[in-house]
LOSE-867789 format. One record per residue (C-alpha): residue number from 1; residue in three letters; x, y, z. Coordinates in pm, 1 decimal, always signed. Example, Ala and Ser with C-alpha at 12.3 -4.5 7.8 and 13.67 -1.06 7.14 Angstrom:
residues 2
<pt><num>1</num><residu>ala</residu><east>+1230.0</east><north>-450.0</north><up>+780.0</up></pt>
<pt><num>2</num><residu>ser</residu><east>+1367.0</east><north>-106.0</north><up>+714.0</up></pt>
//
This chain:
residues 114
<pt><num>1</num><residu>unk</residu><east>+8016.2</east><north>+12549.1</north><up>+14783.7</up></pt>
<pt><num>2</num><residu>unk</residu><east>+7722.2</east><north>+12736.7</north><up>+14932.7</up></pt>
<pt><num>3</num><residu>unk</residu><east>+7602.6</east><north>+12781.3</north><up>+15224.2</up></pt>
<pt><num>4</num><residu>unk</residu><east>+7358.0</east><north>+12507.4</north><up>+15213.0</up></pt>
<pt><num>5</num><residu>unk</residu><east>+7582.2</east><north>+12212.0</north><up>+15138.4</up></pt>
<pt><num>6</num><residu>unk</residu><east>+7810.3</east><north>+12361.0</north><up>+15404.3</up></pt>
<pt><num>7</num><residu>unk</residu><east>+7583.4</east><north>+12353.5</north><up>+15665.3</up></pt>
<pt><num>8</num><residu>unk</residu><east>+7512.9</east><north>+11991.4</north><up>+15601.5</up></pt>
<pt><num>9</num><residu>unk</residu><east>+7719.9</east><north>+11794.4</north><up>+15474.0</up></pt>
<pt><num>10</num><residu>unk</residu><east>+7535.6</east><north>+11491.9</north><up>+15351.6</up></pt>
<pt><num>11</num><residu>unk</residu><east>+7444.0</east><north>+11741.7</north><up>+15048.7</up></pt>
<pt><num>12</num><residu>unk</residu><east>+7588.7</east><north>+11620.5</north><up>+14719.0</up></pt>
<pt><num>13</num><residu>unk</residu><east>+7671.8</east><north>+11869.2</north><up>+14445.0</up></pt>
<pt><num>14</num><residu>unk</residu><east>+7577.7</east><north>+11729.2</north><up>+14057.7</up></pt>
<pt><num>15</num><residu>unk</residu><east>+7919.4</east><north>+11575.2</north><up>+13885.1</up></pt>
<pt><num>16</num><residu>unk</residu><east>+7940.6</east><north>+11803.7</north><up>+13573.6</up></pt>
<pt><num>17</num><residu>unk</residu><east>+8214.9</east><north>+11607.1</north><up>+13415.2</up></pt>
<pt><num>18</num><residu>unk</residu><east>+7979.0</east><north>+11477.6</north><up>+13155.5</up></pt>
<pt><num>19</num><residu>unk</residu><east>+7922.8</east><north>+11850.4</north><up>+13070.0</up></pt>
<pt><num>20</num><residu>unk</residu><east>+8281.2</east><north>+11923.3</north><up>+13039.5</up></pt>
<pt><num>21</num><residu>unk</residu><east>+8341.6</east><north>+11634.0</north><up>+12854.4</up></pt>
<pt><num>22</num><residu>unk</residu><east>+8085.3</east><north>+11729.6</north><up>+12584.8</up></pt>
<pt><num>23</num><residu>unk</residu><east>+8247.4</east><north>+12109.3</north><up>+12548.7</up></pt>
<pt><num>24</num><residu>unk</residu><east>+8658.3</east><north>+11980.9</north><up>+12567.3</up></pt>
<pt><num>25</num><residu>unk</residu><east>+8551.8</east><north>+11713.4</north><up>+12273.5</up></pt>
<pt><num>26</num><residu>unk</residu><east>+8358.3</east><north>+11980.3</north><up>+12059.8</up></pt>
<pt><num>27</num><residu>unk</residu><east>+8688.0</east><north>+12191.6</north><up>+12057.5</up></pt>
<pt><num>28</num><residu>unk</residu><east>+8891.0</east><north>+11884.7</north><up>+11982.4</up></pt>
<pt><num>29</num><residu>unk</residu><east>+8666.0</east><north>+11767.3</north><up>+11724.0</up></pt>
<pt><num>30</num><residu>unk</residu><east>+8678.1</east><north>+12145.5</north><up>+11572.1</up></pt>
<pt><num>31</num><residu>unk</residu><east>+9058.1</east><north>+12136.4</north><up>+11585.4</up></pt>
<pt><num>32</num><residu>unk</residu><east>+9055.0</east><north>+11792.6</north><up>+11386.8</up></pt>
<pt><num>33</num><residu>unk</residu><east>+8849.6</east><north>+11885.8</north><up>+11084.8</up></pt>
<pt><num>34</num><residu>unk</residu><east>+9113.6</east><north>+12147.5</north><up>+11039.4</up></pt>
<pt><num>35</num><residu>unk</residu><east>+9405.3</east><north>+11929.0</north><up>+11045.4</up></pt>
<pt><num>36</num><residu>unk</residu><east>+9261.8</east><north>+11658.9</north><up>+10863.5</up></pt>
<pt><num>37</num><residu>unk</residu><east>+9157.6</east><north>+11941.5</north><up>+10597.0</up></pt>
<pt><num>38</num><residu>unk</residu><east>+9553.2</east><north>+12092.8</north><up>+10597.2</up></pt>
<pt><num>39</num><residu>unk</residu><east>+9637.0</east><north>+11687.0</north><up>+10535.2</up></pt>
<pt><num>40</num><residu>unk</residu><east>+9405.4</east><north>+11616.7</north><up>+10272.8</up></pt>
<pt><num>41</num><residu>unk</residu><east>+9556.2</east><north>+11931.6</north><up>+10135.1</up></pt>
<pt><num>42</num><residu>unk</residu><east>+9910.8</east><north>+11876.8</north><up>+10141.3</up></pt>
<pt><num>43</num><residu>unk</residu><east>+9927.9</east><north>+11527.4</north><up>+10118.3</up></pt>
<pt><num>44</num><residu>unk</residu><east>+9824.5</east><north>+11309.2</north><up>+9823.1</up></pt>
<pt><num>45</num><residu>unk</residu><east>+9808.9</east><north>+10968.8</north><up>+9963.9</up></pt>
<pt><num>46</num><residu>unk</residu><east>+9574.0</east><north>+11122.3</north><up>+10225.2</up></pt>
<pt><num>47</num><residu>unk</residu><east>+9411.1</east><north>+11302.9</north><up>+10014.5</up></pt>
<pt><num>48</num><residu>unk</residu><east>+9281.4</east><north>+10964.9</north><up>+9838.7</up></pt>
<pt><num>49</num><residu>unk</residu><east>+9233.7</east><north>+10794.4</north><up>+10129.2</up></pt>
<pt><num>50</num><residu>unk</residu><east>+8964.6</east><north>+11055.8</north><up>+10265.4</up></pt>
<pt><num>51</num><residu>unk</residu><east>+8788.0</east><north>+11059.8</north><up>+9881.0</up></pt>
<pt><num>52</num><residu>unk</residu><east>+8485.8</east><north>+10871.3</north><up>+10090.8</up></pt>
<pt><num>53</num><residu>unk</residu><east>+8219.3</east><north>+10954.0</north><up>+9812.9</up></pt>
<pt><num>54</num><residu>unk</residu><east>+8360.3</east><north>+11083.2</north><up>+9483.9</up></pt>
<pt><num>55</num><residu>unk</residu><east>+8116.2</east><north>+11383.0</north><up>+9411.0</up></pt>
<pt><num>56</num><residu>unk</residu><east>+8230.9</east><north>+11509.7</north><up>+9700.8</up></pt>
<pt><num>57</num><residu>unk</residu><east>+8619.4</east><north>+11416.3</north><up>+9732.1</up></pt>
<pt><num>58</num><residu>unk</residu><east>+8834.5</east><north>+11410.8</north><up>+10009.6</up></pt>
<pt><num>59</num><residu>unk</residu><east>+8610.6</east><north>+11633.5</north><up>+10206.4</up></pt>
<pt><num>60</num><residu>unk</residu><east>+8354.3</east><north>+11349.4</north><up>+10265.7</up></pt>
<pt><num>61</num><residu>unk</residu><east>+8650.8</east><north>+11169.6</north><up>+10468.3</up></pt>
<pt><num>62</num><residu>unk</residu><east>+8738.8</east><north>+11489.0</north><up>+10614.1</up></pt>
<pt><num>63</num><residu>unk</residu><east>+8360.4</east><north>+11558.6</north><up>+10800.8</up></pt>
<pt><num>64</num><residu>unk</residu><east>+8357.0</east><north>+11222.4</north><up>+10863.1</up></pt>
<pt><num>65</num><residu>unk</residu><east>+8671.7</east><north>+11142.9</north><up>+11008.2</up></pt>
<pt><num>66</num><residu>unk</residu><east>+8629.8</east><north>+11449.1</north><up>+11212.7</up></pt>
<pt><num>67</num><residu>unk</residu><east>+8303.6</east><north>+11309.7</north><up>+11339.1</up></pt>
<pt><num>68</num><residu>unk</residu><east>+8384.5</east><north>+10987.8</north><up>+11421.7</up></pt>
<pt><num>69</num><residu>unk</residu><east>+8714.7</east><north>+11116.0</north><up>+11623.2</up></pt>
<pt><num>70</num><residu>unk</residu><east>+8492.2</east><north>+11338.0</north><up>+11798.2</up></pt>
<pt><num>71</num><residu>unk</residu><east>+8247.2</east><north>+11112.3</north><up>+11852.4</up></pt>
<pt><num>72</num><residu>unk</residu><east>+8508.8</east><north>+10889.9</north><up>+12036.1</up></pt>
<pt><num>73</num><residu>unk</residu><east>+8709.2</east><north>+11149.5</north><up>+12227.1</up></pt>
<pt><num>74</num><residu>unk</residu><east>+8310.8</east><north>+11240.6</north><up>+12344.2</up></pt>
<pt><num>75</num><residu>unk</residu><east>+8253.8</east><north>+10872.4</north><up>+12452.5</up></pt>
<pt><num>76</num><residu>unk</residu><east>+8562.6</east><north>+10829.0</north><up>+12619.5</up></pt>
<pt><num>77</num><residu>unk</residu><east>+8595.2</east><north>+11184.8</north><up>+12794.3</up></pt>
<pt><num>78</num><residu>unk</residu><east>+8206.9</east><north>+11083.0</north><up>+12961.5</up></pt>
<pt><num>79</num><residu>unk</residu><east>+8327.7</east><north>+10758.3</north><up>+13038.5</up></pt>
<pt><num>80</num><residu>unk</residu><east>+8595.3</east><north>+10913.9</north><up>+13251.6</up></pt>
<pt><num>81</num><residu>unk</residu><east>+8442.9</east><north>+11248.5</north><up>+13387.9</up></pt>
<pt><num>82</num><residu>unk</residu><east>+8109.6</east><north>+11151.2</north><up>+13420.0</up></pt>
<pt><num>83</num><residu>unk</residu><east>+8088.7</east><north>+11103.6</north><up>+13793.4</up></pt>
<pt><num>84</num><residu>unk</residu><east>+8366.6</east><north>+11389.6</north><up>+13859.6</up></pt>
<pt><num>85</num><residu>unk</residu><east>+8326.1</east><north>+11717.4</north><up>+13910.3</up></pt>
<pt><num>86</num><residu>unk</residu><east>+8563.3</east><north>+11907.0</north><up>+13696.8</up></pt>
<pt><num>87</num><residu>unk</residu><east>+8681.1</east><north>+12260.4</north><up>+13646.2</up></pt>
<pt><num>88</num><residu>unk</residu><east>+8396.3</east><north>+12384.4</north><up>+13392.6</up></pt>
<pt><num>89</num><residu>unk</residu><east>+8649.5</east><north>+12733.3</north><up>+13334.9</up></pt>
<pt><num>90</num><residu>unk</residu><east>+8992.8</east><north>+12515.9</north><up>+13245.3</up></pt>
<pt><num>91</num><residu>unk</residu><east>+8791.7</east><north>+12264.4</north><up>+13009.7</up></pt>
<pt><num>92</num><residu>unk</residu><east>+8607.9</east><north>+12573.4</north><up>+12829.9</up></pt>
<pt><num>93</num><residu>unk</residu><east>+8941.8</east><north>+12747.7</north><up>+12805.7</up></pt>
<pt><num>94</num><residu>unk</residu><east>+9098.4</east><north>+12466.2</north><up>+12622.9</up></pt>
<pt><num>95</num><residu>unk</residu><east>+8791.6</east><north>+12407.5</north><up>+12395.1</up></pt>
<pt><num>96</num><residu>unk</residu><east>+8802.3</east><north>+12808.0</north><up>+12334.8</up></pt>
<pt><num>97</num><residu>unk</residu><east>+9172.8</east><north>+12778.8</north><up>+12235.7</up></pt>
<pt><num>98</num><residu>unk</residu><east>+9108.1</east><north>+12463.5</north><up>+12043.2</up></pt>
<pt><num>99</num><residu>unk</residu><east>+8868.1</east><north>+12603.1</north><up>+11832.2</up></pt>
<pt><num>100</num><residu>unk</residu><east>+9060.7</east><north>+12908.5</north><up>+11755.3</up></pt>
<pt><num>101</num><residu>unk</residu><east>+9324.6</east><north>+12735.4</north><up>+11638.7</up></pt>
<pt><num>102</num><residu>unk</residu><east>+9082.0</east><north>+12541.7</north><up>+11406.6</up></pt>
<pt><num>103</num><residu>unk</residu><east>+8952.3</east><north>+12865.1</north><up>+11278.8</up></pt>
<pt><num>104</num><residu>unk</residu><east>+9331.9</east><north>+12977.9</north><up>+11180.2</up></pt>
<pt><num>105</num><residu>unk</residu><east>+9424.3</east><north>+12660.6</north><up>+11077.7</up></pt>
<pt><num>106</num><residu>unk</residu><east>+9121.0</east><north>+12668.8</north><up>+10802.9</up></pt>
<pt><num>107</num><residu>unk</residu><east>+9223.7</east><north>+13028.8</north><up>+10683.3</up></pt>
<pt><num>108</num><residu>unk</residu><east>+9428.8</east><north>+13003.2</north><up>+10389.7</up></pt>
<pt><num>109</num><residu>unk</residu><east>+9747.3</east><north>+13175.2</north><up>+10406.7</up></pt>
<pt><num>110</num><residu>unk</residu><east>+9775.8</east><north>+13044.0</north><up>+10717.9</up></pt>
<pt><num>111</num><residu>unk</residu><east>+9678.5</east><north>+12679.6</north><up>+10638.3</up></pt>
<pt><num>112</num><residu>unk</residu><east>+9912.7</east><north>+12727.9</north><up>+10319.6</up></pt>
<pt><num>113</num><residu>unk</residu><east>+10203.9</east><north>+12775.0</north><up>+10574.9</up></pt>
<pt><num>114</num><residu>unk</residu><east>+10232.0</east><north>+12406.8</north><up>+10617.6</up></pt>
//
């Protein structure tokens, strides 16, 4: 709080929930390409279910699963936060860790682990 809004209190900070909802669904929407990659992988009845477009195979379903999850989690996490104010450093923390993980989880020996 500064010392502005302390002074008087009838000063309203901006809710940055939307903003927070927008970074904590990227990282969750990074983290699902990856897993939906490992299961298109590993797993053949997956695999044909994400063959979208067959040119491309199952990594059409992949992006597009991916999107549409992330698109949701993005929707819904607004709906929620968007009025809130929300710790900014714990949401980009989590995304941060998220997308790590997605970045390891796309390597190959590690992705071959599973």
């Amino acid at each position: 709080m500064n010392a502005q809004s302390a002074s008087n209190p009838q000063v309203k900070l901006n809710p940055n929930g939307a903003g927070a909802a927008a970074i904590l669904a990227a990282g969750i929407g990074s983290l699902s390409i990856a897993v939906f990659a490992i299961l298109a992988d590993k797993v053949a009845s997956i695999k044909s279910l994400m063959n979208f477009y067959k040119p491309t195979g199952p990594l059409s379903g992949v992006t597009t699963c991916a999107i549409v999850l992330w698109l949701v989690v993005w929707a819904l996490l607004h709906w929620r936060w968007s009025w809130r104010n929300v710790e900014v450093g714990r949401v980009t923390a989590a995304a941060f860790v998220l997308l790590f993980l997605s970045l390891l989880l796309t390597f190959p020996p590690i992705a071959d682990l599973f």
